[in-house]
C-alpha positions as CSV (number, residue, x, y, z in Angstrom):
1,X,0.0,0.0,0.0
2,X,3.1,2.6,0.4
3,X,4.4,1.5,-2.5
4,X,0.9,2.8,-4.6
5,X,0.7,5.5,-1.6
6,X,3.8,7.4,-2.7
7,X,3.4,7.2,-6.1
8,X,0.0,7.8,-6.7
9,X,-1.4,4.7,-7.6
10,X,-4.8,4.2,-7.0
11,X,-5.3,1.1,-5.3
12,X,-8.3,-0.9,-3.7
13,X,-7.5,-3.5,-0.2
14,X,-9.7,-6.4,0.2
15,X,-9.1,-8.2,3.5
16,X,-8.8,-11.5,3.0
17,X,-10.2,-12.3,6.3
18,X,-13.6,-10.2,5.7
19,X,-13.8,-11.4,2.1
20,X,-12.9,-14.7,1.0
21,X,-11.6,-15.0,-2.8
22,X,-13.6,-16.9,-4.9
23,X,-12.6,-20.4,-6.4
24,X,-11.4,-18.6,-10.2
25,X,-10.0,-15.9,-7.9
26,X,-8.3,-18.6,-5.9
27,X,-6.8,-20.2,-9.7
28,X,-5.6,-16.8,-10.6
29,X,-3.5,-16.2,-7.2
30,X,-2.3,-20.1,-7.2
31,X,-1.0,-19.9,-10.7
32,X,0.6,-16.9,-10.2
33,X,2.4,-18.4,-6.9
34,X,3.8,-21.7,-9.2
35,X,0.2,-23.7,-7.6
36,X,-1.7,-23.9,-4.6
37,X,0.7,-25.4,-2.4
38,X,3.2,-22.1,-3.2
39,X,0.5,-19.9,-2.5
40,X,0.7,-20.6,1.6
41,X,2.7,-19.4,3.6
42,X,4.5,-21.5,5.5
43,X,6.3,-19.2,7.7
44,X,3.5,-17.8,9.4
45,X,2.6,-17.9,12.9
46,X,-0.8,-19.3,12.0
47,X,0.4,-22.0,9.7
48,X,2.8,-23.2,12.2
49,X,-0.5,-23.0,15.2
50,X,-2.3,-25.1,12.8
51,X,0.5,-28.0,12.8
52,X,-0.1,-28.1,8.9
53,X,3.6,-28.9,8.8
54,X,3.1,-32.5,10.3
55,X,0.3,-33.2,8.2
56,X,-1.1,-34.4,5.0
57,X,-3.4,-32.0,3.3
58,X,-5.0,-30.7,0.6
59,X,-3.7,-27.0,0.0
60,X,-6.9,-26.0,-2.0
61,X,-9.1,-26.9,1.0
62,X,-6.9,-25.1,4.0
63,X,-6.6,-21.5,1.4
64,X,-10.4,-21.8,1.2
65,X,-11.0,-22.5,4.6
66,X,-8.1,-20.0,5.9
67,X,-7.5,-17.5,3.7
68,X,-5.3,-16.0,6.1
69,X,-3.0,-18.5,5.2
70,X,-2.4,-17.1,1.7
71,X,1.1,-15.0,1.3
72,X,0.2,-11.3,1.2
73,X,0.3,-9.1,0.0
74,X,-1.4,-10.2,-3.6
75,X,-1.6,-7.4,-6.3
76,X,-3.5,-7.9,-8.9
77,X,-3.7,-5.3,-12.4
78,X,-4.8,-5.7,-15.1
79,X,-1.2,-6.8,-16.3
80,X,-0.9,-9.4,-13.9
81,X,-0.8,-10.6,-10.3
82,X,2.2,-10.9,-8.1
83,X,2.6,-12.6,-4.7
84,X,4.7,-10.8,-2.0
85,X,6.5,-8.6,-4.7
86,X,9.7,-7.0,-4.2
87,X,9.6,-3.3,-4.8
88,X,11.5,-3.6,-8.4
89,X,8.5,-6.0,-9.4
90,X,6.1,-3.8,-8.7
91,X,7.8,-1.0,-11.0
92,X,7.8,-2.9,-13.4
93,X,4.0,-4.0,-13.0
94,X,3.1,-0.3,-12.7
95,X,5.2,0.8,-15.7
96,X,3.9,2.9,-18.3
């Protein structure tokens, strides 16, 4: 959000907790991230709570359930989505 803040992007924040993405929504991130399992992330405090580590599972099923679980930030544009971009990715999304 800073990084659209201090250039003056426009941007719109959906959280993830108060609206859960759909399941094409759900494709677009997961592809983006390499496939579903990518898409978690598996550093967070809440994924490590849940003991996913030391189990089986199907990723499609915990993102749906817990969205929270997702890496963040997502941006999405009409050019593309990126998962937890670095600040020269974003450029590059937002160039003209």
């Amino acid at each position: 959000m800073r990084f659209c803040s201090d250039r003056g992007i426009e941007y719109q924040f959906v959280d993830l907790q108060e609206r859960v993405p759909g399941q094409r929504e759900l494709d677009v991130f997961a592809r983006a991230a390499g496939d579903y399992e990518s898409l978690l992330d598996t550093n967070s405090p809440q994924f490590r709570k849940s003991n996913l580590a030391y189990m089986e599972y199907d990723p499609v099923e915990v993102i749906t359930e817990h969205p929270g679980l997702m890496r963040t930030p997502i941006v999405r544009t009409s050019r593309g989505v990126l998962i937890q971009p670095s600040d020269k990715e974003l450029a590059s999304l937002f160039q003209d």
